[in-house]
N, C-alpha and C positions, 0 to 999 in steps of 0.2 A: 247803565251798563256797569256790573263790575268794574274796580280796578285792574284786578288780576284778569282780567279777560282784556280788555280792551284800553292799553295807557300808553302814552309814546315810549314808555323807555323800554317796552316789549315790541312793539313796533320797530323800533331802532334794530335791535338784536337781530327780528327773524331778516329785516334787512339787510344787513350787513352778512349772514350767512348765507343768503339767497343772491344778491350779487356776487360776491366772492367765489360761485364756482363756477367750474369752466362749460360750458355748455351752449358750443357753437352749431348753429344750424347743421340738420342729420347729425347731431354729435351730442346731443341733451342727457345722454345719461345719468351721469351727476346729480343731475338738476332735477331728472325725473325720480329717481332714486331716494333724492332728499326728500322729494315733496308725495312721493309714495308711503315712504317711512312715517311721514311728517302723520298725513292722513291714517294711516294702520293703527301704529302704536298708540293714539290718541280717541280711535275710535270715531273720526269726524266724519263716516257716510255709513251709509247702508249696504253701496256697494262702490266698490275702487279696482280698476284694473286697467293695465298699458293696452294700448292697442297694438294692430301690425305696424301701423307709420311711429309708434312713439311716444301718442297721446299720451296723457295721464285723464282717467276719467275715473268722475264716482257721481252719483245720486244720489241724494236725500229725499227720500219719500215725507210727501206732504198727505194730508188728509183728502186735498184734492189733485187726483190721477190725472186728470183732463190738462189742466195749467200745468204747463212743463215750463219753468224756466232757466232758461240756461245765461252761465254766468263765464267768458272765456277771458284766458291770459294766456299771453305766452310765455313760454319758457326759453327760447331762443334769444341770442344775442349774435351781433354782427363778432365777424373776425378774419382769420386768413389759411391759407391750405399751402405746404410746401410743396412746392410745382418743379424744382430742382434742387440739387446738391453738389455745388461747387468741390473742386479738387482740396482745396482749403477748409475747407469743414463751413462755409457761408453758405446761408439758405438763401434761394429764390422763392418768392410767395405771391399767388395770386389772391386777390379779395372774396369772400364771403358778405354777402350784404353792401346795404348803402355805408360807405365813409365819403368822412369829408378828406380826400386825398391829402388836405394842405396840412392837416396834422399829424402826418405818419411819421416824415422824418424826425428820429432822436428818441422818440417813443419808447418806453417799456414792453415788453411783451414776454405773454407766458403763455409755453404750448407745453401740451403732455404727449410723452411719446405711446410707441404700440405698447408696451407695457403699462403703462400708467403714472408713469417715473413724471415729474413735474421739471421743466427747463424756464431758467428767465433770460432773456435777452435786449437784444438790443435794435430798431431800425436802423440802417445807416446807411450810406452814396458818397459815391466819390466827393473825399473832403474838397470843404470850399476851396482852402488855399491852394488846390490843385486843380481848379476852374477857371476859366476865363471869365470877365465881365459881365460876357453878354450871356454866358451859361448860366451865370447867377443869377440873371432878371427873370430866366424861365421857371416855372415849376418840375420838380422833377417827378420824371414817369415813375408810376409803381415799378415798372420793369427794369427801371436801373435801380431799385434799392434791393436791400437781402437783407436778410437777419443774421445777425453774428450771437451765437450763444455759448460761444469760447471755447467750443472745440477744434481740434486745427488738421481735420482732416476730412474728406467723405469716409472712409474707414471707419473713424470715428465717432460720426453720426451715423452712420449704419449699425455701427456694435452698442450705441444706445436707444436702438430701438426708433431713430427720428427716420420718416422714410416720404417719400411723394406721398402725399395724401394726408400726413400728419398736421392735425389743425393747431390752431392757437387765437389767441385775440392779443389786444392793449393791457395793459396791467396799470392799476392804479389801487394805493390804500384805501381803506375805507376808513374817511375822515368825517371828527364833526366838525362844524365851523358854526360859527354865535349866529344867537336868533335861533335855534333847534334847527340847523339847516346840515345835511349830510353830503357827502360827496363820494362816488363810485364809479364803479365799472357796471356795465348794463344791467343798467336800471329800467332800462328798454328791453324787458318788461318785468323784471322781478318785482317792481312796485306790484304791478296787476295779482303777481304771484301772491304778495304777500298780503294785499287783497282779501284774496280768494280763500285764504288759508284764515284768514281772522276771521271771516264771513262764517268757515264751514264748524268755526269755535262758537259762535254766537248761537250758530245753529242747533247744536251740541246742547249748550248750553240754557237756551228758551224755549225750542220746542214748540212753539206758538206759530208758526211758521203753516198756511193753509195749503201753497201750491207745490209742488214738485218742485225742487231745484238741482239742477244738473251742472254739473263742475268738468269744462275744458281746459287743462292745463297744457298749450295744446303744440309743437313742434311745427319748425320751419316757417314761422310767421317773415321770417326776414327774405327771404328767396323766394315769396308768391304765398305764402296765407295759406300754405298745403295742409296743416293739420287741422283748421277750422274748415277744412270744406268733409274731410273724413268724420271728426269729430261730430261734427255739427249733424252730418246724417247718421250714423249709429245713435247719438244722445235722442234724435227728432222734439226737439223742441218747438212752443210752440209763440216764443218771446224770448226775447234774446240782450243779453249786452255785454258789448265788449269792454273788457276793462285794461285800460292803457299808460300810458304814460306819453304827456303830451311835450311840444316843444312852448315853452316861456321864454321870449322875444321881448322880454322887459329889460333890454339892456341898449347901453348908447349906442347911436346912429340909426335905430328902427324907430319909425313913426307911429305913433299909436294908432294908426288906422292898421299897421301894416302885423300887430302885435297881435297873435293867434288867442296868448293867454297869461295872465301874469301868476308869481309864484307867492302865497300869500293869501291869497283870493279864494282859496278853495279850489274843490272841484271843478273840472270841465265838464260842462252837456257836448256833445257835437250836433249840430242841428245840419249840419252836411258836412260831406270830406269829398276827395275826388274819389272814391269807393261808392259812393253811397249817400242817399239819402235819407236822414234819420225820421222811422216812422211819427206824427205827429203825437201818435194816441200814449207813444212808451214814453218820448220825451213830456209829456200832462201827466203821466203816471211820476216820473222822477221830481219833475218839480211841485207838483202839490203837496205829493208828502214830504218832499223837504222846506217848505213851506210850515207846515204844520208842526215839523219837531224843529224847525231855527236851524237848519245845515246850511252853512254857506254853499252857495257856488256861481259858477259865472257860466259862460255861451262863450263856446269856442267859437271864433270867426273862421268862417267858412272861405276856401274850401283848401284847407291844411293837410295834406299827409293822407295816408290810408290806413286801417285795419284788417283785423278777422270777420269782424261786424258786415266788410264789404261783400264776402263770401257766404257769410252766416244766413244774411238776408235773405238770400236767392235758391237757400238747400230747402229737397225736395218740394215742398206745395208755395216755397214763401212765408218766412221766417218775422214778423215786425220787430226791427231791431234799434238799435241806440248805443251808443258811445258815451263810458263814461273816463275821464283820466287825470290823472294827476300831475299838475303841472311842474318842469322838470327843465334846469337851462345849461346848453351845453350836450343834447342829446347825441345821439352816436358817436359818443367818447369817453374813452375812460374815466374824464372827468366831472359825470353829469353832478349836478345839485337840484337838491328838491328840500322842501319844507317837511317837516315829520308831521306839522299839523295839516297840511293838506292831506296828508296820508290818512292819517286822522281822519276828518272828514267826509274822505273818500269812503271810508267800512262807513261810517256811521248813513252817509245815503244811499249805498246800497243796502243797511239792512234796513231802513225805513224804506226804500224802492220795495224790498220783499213784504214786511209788513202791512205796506200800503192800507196804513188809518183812513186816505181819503178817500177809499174801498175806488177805484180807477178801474173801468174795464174797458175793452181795445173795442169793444161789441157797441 
């Protein structure tokens, strides 16, 4: 592979643009936007276009009509919706997606109002030193924190556009840190994104490519996998893989039996999730040819987290599906970290999964 097509410090880039915008479940625009752009101006399908739920979809036509395969990511990240507006100008906010509750308080956060105007703020709850004891051994309910974004009235948040229904997420830089290792705000699933988006460059770019491949960029994976069940039937695909971002439990106190995926290692297979069972015949198609060109990867231990793949499997006639993802520690938080070379790795066996040298058929 070219450099200029395929090298971590291009990788890094579309990263760090692709985490960095805002785009909370039913709220993707952004993200769709970019990654529409992304696809147009470069020329990477043959056809591209949103759907009614939000999708991003496009097709690459291969030589062979029959083999459709589809390649999903999402575009969604967890965050939070303001559910009230204090006298004082403090927000009330209920959650979007899975958090881990215990890291909310103190937190950064950035929400954009009905205009588009960008706010950063703050979690906060009745300070400690105005706690009792025994208050402080509890956790505190999302319902007693609020966001302070320094305005100091409801008036005030009204006349900037922030209203019930106005979203936001956690805010965190996008850092490198040694070892080529990065650190961000949802990464769950812009990795997948950025994936998809080097995959449809390769594709661009070789042309060699025999089957169909069809591109789900695809909304509300966090709230139920709504856009991979739309997606998945309009593309009708006829092989499928979801592409993720997985949780790395290679940190102390976890046992290695109990350790999903380490970061480092390469890629993930999933050979099951609580979604689903990954067809035998996709995961012998992933491994042989990465076998044949030397792509690391590992086997996620079973049964970890769920996908789009879970939904994918089951649209119209029965879908043979598979999970691939890039290991990632720290997941639903602003402060996830992942490896750039697993990233790496991650395009390079999906475009060998597409090429498939070991010529793999599901028949």
């Amino acid at each position: 592979m070219e450099s200029n097509t395929l090298n971590l410090e291009g990788i890094k880039e579309l990263q760090k643009k692709l985490s960095t915008l805002i785009g909370v479940s039913g709220y993707e625009e952004d993200v769709s936007n970019f990654i529409l752009n992304e696809i147009e101006t470069q020329a990477l399908a043959d056809k591209t276009w949103i759907d009614p739920l939000g999708n991003v979809l496009a097709i690459k036509e291969g030589s062979n009509k029959d083999n459709r395969i589809l390649l999903d990511a999402h575009i969604d990240e967890i965050g939070f919706m303001i559910s009230h507006i204090e006298k004082k100008g403090f927000l009330r906010f209920v959650l979007i997606g899975g958090f881990d509750t215990r890291i909310l308080l103190g937190q950064s956060v950035i929400l954009k109002s009905n205009m588009g105007k960008i706010f950063h703020g703050i979690i906060g709850s009745k300070p400690p030193h105005l706690t009792s004891q025994e208050e402080r051994k509890k956790q505190v309910e999302v319902s007693n924190m609020y966001i302070d974004v320094g305005l100091t009235s409801e008036q005030e948040v009204q006349e900037n556009n922030i209203t019930i229904g106005t979203v936001g997420t956690l805010f965190s830089a996008f850092e490198e840190f040694p070892n080529g290792m990065v650190k961000g705000k949802a990464f769950d699933d812009r990795t997948g994104c950025n994936v998809l988006l080097h995959i449809m460059k390769l594709l661009k770019r070789n042309g060699h490519y025999n089957d169909t491949v069809l591109f789900n960029f695809a909304v509300q994976e966090e709230i139920g996998r709504k856009g991979a069940i739309t997606g998945a039937y309009s593309l009708n695909p006829t092989i499928a893989l979801a592409i993720e971002n997985t949780t790395a439990a290679d940190v102390p106190g976890i046992r290695e039996s109990e350790n999903p995926v380490d970061i480092g290692k390469g890629p993930a297979i999933t050979v099951a999730d609580r979604s689903m069972i990954s067809h035998p015949k996709v995961n012998e198609r992933i491994i042989k040819n990465a076998e044949i060109e030397n792509v690391p990867f590992q086997i996620k231990k079973p049964l970890y987290g769920l996908t789009d793949a879970g939904y994918i499997h089951i649209s119209r006639r029965g879908v043979p599906s598979s999970v691939v993802s890039v290991p990632c520690r720290y997941i639903h938080s602003p402060t996830s970290l992942l490896k750039l070379e697993d990233l790496y790795e991650t395009i390079r066996l999906i475009d060998v999964f597409l090429r498939n040298p070991a010529n793999i058929t599901l028949q």
